[in-house]
Each structure stands twice: as structure tokens, then as C-alpha cells.
N, C-alpha and C positions, 0 to 999 in steps of 0.2 A: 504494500500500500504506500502509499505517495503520500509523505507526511508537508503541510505547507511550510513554507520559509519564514514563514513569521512568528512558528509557534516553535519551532528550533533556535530561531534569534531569543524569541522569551524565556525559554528554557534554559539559554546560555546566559543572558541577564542576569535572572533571577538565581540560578547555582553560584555565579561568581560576585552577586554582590551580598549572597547571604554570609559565605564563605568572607568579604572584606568584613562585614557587618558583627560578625563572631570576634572577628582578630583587633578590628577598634575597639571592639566593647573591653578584652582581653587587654590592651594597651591602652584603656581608661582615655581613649581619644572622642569625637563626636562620630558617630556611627555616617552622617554626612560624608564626613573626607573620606571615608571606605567605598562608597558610591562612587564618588569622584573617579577614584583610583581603581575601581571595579573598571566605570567606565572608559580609562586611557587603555585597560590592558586590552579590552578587545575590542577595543575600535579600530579603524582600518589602518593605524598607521604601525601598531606592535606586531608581530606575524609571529611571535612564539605560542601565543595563548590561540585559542578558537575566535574567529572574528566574527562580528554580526556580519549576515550576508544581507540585511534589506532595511537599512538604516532610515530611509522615509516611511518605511510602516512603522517602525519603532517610535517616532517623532509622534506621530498619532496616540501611541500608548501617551506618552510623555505629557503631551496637551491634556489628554485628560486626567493626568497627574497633576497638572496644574491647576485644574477646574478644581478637583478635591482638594489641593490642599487648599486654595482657595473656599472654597466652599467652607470647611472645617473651619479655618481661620476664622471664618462669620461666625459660625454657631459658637464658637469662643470671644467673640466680641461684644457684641449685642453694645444697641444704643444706651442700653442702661450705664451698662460700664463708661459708656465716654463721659458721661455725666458725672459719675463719681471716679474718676481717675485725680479730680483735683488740678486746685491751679497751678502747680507747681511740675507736674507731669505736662501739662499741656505747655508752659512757657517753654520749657527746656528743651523737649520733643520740638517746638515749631524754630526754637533760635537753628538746632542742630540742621534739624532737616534741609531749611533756607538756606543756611549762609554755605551745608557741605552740595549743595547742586548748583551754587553759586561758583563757587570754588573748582569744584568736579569742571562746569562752562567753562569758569577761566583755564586749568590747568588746559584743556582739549582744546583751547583757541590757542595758548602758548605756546602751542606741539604743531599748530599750522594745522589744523581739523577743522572742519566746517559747522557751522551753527548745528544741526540734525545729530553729526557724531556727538560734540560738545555737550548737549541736552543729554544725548543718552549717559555718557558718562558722570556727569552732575548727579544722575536718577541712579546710575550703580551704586554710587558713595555716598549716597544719602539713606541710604536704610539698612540701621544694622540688623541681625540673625536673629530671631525669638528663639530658633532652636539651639541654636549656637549657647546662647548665654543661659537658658533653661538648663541644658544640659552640663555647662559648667558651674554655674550653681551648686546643682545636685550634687559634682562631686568633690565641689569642695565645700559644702557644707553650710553654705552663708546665705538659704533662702529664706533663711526665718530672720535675719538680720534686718535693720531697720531700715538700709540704703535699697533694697533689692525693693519693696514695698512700691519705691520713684519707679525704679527701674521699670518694673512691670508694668505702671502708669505710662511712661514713655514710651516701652512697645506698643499698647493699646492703639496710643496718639500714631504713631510709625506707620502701625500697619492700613489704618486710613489715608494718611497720605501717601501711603505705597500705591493703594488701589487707587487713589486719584492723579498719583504718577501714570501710571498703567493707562486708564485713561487719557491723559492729556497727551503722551508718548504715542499711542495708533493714533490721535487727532493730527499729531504733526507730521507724522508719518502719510498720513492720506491726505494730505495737505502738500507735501513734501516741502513743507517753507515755515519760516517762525514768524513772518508778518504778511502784513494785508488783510484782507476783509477773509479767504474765506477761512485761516486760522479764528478769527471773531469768532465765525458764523457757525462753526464749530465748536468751542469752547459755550455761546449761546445755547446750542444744543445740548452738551452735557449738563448745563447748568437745569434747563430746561428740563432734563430727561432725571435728574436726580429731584430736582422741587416735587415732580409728579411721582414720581416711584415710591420713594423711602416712605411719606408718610401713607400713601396707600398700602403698601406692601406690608409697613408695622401695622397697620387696621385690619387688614385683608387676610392674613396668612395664620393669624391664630384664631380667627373667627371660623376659616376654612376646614383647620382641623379639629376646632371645639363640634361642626357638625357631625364631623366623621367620625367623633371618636370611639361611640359603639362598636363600631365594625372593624376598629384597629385593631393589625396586631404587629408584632414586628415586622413581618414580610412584608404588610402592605406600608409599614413604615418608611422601612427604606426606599423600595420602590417608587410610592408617591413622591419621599424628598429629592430622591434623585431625577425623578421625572419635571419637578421643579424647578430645580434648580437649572438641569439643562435646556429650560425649553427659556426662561430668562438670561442663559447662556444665549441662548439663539439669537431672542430678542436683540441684545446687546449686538450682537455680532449682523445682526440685520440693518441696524441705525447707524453701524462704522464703529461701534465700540470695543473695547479689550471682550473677549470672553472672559477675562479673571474679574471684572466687575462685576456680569451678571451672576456669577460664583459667590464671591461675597457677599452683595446686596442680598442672594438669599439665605445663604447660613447667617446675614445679620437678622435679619426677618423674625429667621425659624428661633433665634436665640431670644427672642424677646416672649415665649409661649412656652408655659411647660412642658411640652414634647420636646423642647430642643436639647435638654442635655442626653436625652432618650439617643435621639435621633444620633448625638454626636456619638456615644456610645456606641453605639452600634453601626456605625460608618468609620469609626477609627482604624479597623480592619483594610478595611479597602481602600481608605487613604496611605494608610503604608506599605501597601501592595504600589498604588499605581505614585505615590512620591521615590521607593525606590528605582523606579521604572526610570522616573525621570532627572532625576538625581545621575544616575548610570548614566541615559542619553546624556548629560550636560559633560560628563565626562568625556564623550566617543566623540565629542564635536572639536573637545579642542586639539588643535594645531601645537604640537611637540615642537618642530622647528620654530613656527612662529613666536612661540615664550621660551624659547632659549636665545631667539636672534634679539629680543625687547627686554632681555632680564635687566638690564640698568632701568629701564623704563617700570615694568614689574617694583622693582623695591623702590625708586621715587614715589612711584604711587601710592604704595602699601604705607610708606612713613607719613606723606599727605594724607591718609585714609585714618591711621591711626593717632596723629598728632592732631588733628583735626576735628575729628569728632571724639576725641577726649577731653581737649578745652573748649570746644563749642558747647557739647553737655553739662559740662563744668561750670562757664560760665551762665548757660542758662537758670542751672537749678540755683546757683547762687544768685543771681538777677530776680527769682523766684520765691526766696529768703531763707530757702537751705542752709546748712552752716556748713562749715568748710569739709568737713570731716566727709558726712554724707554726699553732698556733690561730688568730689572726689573719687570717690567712691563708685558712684553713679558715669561719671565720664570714664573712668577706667572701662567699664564693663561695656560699654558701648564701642570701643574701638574696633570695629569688625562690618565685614559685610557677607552678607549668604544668600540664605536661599530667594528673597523677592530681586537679588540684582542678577542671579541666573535667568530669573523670568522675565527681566526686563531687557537683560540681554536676547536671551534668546527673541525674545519678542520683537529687536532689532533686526535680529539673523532672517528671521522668517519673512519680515517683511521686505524684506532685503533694502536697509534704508541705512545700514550703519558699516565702515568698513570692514574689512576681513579680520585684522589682527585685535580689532576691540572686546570679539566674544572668548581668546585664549587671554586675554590680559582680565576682563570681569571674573575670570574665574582662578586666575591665578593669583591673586589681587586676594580672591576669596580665603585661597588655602595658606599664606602668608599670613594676613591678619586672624585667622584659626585658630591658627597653631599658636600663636600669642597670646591671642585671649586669657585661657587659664594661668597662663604668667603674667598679666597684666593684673588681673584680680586680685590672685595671688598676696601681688606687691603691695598694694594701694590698702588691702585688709587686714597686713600682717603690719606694716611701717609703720613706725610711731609720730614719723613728720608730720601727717595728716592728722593733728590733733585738732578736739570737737571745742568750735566757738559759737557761743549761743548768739543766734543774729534777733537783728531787732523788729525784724517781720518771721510772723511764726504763720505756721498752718494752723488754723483750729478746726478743721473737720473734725479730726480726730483727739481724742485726751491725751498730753502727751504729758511723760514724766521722769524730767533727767535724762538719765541713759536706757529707762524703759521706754517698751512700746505694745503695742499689743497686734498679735496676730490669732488669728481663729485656724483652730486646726478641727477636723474630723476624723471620728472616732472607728478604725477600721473592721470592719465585722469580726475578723479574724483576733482582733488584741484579747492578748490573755488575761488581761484585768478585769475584760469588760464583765460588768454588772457588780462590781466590786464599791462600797461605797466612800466618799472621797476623805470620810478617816481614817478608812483602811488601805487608802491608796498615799494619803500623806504628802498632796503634791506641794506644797509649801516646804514642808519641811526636808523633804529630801532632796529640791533641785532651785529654793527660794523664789519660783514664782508665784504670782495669786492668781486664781481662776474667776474673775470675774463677772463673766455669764456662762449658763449654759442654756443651748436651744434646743427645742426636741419638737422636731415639726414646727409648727406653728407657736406652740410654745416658749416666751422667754424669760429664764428664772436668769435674773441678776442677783448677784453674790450666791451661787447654791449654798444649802447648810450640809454640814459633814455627814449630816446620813443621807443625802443625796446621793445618786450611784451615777455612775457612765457607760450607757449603753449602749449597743451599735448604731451608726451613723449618728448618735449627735454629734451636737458641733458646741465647741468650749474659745472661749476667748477667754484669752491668757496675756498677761502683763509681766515683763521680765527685761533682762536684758539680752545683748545677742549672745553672749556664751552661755546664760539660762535655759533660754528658748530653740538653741543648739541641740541642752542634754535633752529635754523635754519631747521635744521630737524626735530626738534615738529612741527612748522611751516608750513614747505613741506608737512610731514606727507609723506616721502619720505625714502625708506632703502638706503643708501651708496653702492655706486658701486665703485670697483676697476678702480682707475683713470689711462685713458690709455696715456703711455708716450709722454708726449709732440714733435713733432717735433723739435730737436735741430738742425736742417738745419736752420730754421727762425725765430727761437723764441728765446728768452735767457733773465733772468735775470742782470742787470747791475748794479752797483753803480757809481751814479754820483755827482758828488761835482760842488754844484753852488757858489763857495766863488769866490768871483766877477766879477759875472758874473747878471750885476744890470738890465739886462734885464726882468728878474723873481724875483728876490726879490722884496718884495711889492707887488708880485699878489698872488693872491687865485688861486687853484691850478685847478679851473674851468677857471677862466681868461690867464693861465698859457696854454696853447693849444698844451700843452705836448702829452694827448691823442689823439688827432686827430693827431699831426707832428710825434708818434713815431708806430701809432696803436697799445697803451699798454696802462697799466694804473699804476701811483704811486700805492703803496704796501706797504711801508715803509719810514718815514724820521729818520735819527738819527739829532737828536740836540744837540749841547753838548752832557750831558750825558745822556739825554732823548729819547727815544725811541719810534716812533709813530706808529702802526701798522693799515693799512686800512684808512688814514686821510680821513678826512671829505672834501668833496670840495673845503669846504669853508674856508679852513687853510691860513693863510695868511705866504709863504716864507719868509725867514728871510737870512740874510746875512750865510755865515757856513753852512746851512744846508746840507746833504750828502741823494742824493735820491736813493730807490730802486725801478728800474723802470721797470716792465715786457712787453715785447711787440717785433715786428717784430726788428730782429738781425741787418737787412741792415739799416730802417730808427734809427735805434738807433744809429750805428755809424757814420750817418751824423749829426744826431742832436747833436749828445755831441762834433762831431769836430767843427758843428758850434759856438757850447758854447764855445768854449775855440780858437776862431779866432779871 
């Protein structure tokens, strides 16, 4: 029987980038670069390994690798999050992105490139890796840290304007020019095409599946989203737009409706089927002589890429009122570019609008700053240089305290504790954070009491610092979830001063029936110049002390006017 040529190319794919995929994960690198390097071995230019024999069917797989990760990307976005990302994610996000496609334009005018090459390269260096910096995260351990919180803020902001790169990039493309009217009359259109879609589409799409939901079940889950999602592929792609817009605009859609984290679930599979697919292609495309004839070129770039969008981040979150420490922190992790400048590139390649040697240098550009990355983090998390200056613009979305912060983790079905209750689990005392809420569905107990227990999937928000909130998560054996903004209608942070006020001094701060009269829990004492963070129960009040007390807004204002009656 006569096997097709395209299911022999997939077959060799897929063996050799499971095979790179095993060996990164084994050398703690980004399972990405194995892709990569899956893809230079058997592309057409290495003849030791097996070679794809029909590289434009392969490109098809790839496209639609990009439609899912795109896709996915939405269902992990959703309009909510942009909202609460904060203002200091969104400054820092729009200084970075601006001024490094700014830059990216000049460097490619410098080089003697023309307006079309220039934009695209601008578009390369302007969006760094979510996967890239997720995954070094993880292994080094600093996601529960207080800078990574921005960080993830700033991807959110990234990956919006990646897709509105994407967009503007086939506009100028089908334009083939950066001025005159019908550039306008195009950018008019997108603008046009996104006023009418987005808030249709956040109306339309959870309404569509609140009818059907009787008759759901997984199979028809997937199917319908993907049915979705590509037939707004189409759309896009029928008006002159990217196909990765109509991708995201529907995983943003779907993310805004409780089906969506279903849906994301159960489509992660298949996103990492067809992203290795095209990850591999990004490999098979590039030109070997090409970046070894441009490697001076290659590492100018890589330095521009990384010196660049380290103090552009930098600067932004400080502009933003970051203190030094965190921003730092936050531009370190940022110096990198992946997976949206392959797709941007490639998006060049295809429309055939950008020169030859620009799609081996976006990707070579990629693996340089890579492989940095976890050194870069590294440096900026471990160096004592970077020490923490309190600025004089603060964020107050969230409660902030000294060198605590609070993150919400969820509680894995699998933990061995679960149903244990929180005296018998002793998280105070054995890793000094406090647990300050816990959720349970719909349900939310601020300050739990000690015979409260921890069951599977709730969700606890916890107050510590980063080396606390480190152990606490070995512990959990729990990933960090983006903590959802507190209710400041009835919740709030306070400082309250008990100088004499001798009804409290001399008790322990169990004896002290603070948390049952304010439903909150102490956080903080300052003493003199001593600083307590998470006290222990059993602290005994002292005359002067100054409490920080988190808990319901209304009983706090009676209890402190009581104090002082």
C-alpha cells in the first residue's frame, strides 16, 4: 500500500521533536529550543538525519499550529484580565513594546532595509516569550515572588498588542507601502472590524453556549469551539486580516463564559500536538549559511534585543511607581523574544513581503536571547545591588505589606493534607505565612479559624514573603494563580495604634478577639523600630504597638472607634 508523503513527513516530525522534547526537558532547557533544533536536523539542508520530503504540506500543519496557539492564548486572556492587570503592567508593557518597534524600525533603516523589512523587524523585538519566561520561572522557582505578579501583567498587555501587530503587519503587507490613503483605509477597517466584533462577540458567545448547554458534552465541546473559532479564522482572513486575530478574538470571547476554562482544558492536547508541529517547521525554514554568513549581525541584534527591553521594562514599571528592586527584576525577565516573533516572521515569509535572510536572523535572535534568559533572572534575583526602595507612588489595588505580598494558590486534589484542618496543618507556624482567605466555590471565609480544613480545589490566599511563599508552595505542590482583586467595598487594610489603649496590651493576640470582632486577621505589628510580619498568636501586645489589621471595612471602623472611646 502506498503510504502519503505527508503522513511520513508527520511521522518524522513528530519522533524527532518528541525525542528533542525528552533531552531539553533532561537539560532543564525550554522544550521550544528542542523544536527548533528538531527542526534544523531534518530540514532540507542537514542530509544525515531523514529529511521532510513535502515541506509546503507541512507549513499547512504549522498554520494551524498557529491558529491554536493563538486560539488558546485567548481562552487564557479574556477581557477581564486586561482590566485587572493594573496600571502598572499596562505602562511598562506599552513604554516597552513602543519604543522596542521603534528601535527594531531604526536598527533595519540603519542596515539600508526598507520601510516593510524595518516594521517587521520593530514587530520581532517587541514581544517577548510567555512561554519562554513561564517556563523559567518554574525552574527557578521565583513564581510566587512578588516581581513575577508585573511580569504576568505585562504578558497579558504583550500579547494584545502582539495580535494587533499581527494585524497591522498583513495590513501593510496588502498595502505593500507605510503611507497614503489606502494604508488609512485599512487600519479604518481594522479599527472598524474590532468596534463591531469584540463587544458582540463578549455578548454573543456565552449566550450561544448558555442555550446549548443541555446537550453539551465534551465532544461537542471541542468541536463546536473549534468550529468557531475557525470559521472567525475565515472571516478575518476574508476582510485581508491575520488569521491569528480571528484565533484570539475567539479564545478571548470563549474566556469570558464559564465553558472557557473547560474548553481550554480540553484543547491543550491539541495545541501541543499542532504548536510542536510548528515550532519544528520554524526550525526547517531556517537558512544555516544564511546565520552563519550574518552572525556579527545575529549578536548586535541579540544585545539591542536584550539591553533594550531590559531598561525599557525597567524604566516603564519605574515610571509606573515600582521601586527599584521589582522593576529590575521585571526588565531582566523580559529580555527575550519567541514564539509571536516566529509568527510574525513567518507571516512575512509567506506573504513574501520581507527579505530572505530576516526569517534565519528572527529566529536566531530567538535562541540567543533563550538561552540567556534563565541567566539573566538568575542574576537580577540572587544580586544584592538591586536593593528594595519604597517609591512614592504605590499600587493600591492590592494590600501591600513591606516585603509581603499575597498570592492565591489552589489546593491540588491529589495533596496529602487535604481535609486536614488548619491547626493540624500549622501553616503559620511552620513556614510564617498567614492565610488570609479561603474560597470554596462561591464561598468566601476571610481569616479561616483553625478548625477550618483544606479541601480539594479550594483556593487560599496567603500573605508572606518570597522565600515564605517559595517553601509554601513546595508544600502545596501547588502552581500560583493570578490573585483576583479583593472587594474594596468591604474589605481594607488598616493601621491601628493601640498606645493606651490597656484593654489589649498584655494579651496575646489569640486572647486579643480582634479576629472574630473585626473578621480579619493581624498581618503586621510595627514596634518601635521592629517590624513583625504574620505574628504568631501567641505574641504578647505591648504598650506602642501600631497594628496592621486586614478584615471587613464596617467592623473595623467600629472596633478602632471603640479603641479610642
Amino acid at each position: 500500500m502506498h503510504l502519503p508523503k505527508l503522513i511520513l513527513d508527520l511521522a518524522l516530525i513528530l519522533a524527532i521533536s518528541g525525542a528533542a522534547s525528552l533531552v531539553f526537558r533532561w537539560l532543564k532547557q525550554p522544550v521550544v529550543l528542542g523544536y527548533l533544533l528538531a527542526g534544523v536536523l531534518i530540514g532540507p539542508q542537514i542530509t544525515i538525519f531523514p529529511t521532510v520530503i513535502e515541506i509546503e504540506n507541512v507549513q499547512v500543519w504549522a498554520e494551524l499550529g498557529v491558529i491554536f496557539l493563538l486560539f488558546l492564548l485567548g481562552l487564557e486572556f479574556s477581557f477581564k484580565k486586561l482590566f485587572e492587570v493594573g496600571r502598572p503592567a499596562v505602562i511598562a508593557a506599552s513604554v516597552e513594546v513602543v519604543f522596542m518597534t521603534l528601535i527594531g524600525y531604526a536598527v533595519g533603516k540603519l542596515l539600508g532595509w526598507n520601510s516593510i523589512d524595518s516594521l517587521f523587524l520593530g514587530g520581532i523585538l517587541a514581544i517577548s516569550s510567555t512561554t519562554i519566561i513561564i517556563k523559567t520561572f518554574d525552574e527557578l522557582g521565583v513564581k510566587t515572588q512578588s516581581f513575577a505578579a508585573l511580569v504576568f501583567g505585562i504578558l497579558i498587555i504583550e500579547d494584545l498588542f502582539a495580535v494587533l501587530l499581527l494585524a497591522l503587519l498583513s495590513t501593510v503587507s496588502a498595502t505593500k507601502t507605510l503611507e497614503g490613503l489606502p494604508l488609512l483605509k485599512q487600519i479604518g477597517l481594522l479599527a472598524t472590524f474590532l468596534v463591531i466584533t469584540v463587544p458582540l462577540g463578549i455578548w454573543a458567545t456565552p449566550k450561544f453556549f448558555k442555550f446549548i448547554r443541555g446537550v453539551l458534552n465534551d465532544e461537542a465541546r471541542v468541536i463546536i469551539s473549534l468550529g468557531l473559532c475557525l470559521a472567525l479564522v475565515a472571516a478575518c482572513t476574508m476582510i485581508g486580516f491575520s488569521p491569528a486575530l480571528g484565533a484570539f478574538l475567539m479564545g478571548a470571547f470563549m474566556a469570558e463564559m464559564s465553558e472557557g476554562e473547560r474548553v481550554e482544558r480540553l484543547l491543550k492536547p491539541i495545541r501541543d500536538l499542532f504548536g510542536a508541529i510548528f515550532f519544528t517547521s520554524v526550525g526547517m525554514l531556517v537558512d544555516i549559511n544564511a546565520v552563519l554568513s550574518n552572525l556579527p549581525l545575529v549578536i548586535f541584534i541579540s544585545l539591542v534585543t536584550i539591553v533594550g527591553k531590559v531598561l525599557l521594562t525597567t524604566g516603564g514599571a519605574m515610571l509606573a511607581g515600582q521601586d527599584r528592586k521589582t522593576s529590575f527584576q521585571a526588565g531582566f525577565s523580559m529580555g527575550q523574544i519567541g514564539e509571536f516573533s516566529f509568527i510574525i516572521a513567518t507571516l512575512g515569509l509567506t506573504l513574501n513581503v520581507i527579505r530572505a535572510e530576516l526569517y534565519p536572523l528572527a529566529v536566531s535572535v530567538a535562541l540567543v536571547t533563550t538561552f540567556a534568559t534563565p541567566y539573566l533572572i538568575s542574576f537580577v534575583t540572587t544580586s544584592r545591588w538591586f536593593t528594595n526602595r519604597e517609591s512614592k507612588k504605590q499600587d493600591n489595588t492590592k494590600p501591600k505589606l513591606w516585603d509581603g505580598h499575597l498570592v492565591e494558590f489552589e489546593i491540588h486534589p491529589n495533596f496529602f493534607y487535604a481535609g486536614h484542618s488548619l491547626e493540624e496543618l500549622k501553616l503559620r507556624e511552620k513556614f510564617g505565612i498567614s492565610l488570609v482567605e479561603l474560597i470554596r466555590g462561591e464561598r468566601h471565609l476571610l481569616a479561616p479559624s483553625r478548625d477550618d480544613r483544606l479541601m480539594p480545589f479550594d483556593r487560599i490566599v496567603v500573605l508572606g514573603t518570597d522565600d515564605q511563599l517559595a517553601e509554601i508552595e513546595k508544600f502545596l505542590k501547588s502552581e500560583r494563580h493570578d490573585l483576583e482583586k479583593f472587594d474594596e467595598s468591604k474589605y481594607s487594610l488598616e493601621k491601628i495604634s493601640l498606645k493606651n489603649h490597656r484593654s489589649l496590651i498584655g494579651r496575646t493576640l489569640r486572647e486579643s478577639g480582634i479576629r472574630e470582632k473585626v473578621q480579619g486577621i493581624v498581618i503586621g505589628i510595627e514596634r518601635q523600630k521592629e517590624k513583625i510580619l504574620n505574628p504568631d498568636s501567641t505574641l504578647e501586645l505591648l504598650d506602642g504597638d501600631w497594628l496592621w489589621v486586614y478584615g471587613r471595612k464596617d467592623k473595623l471602623k467600629i472596633w478602632d472607634r471603640d479603641l479610642n472611646d
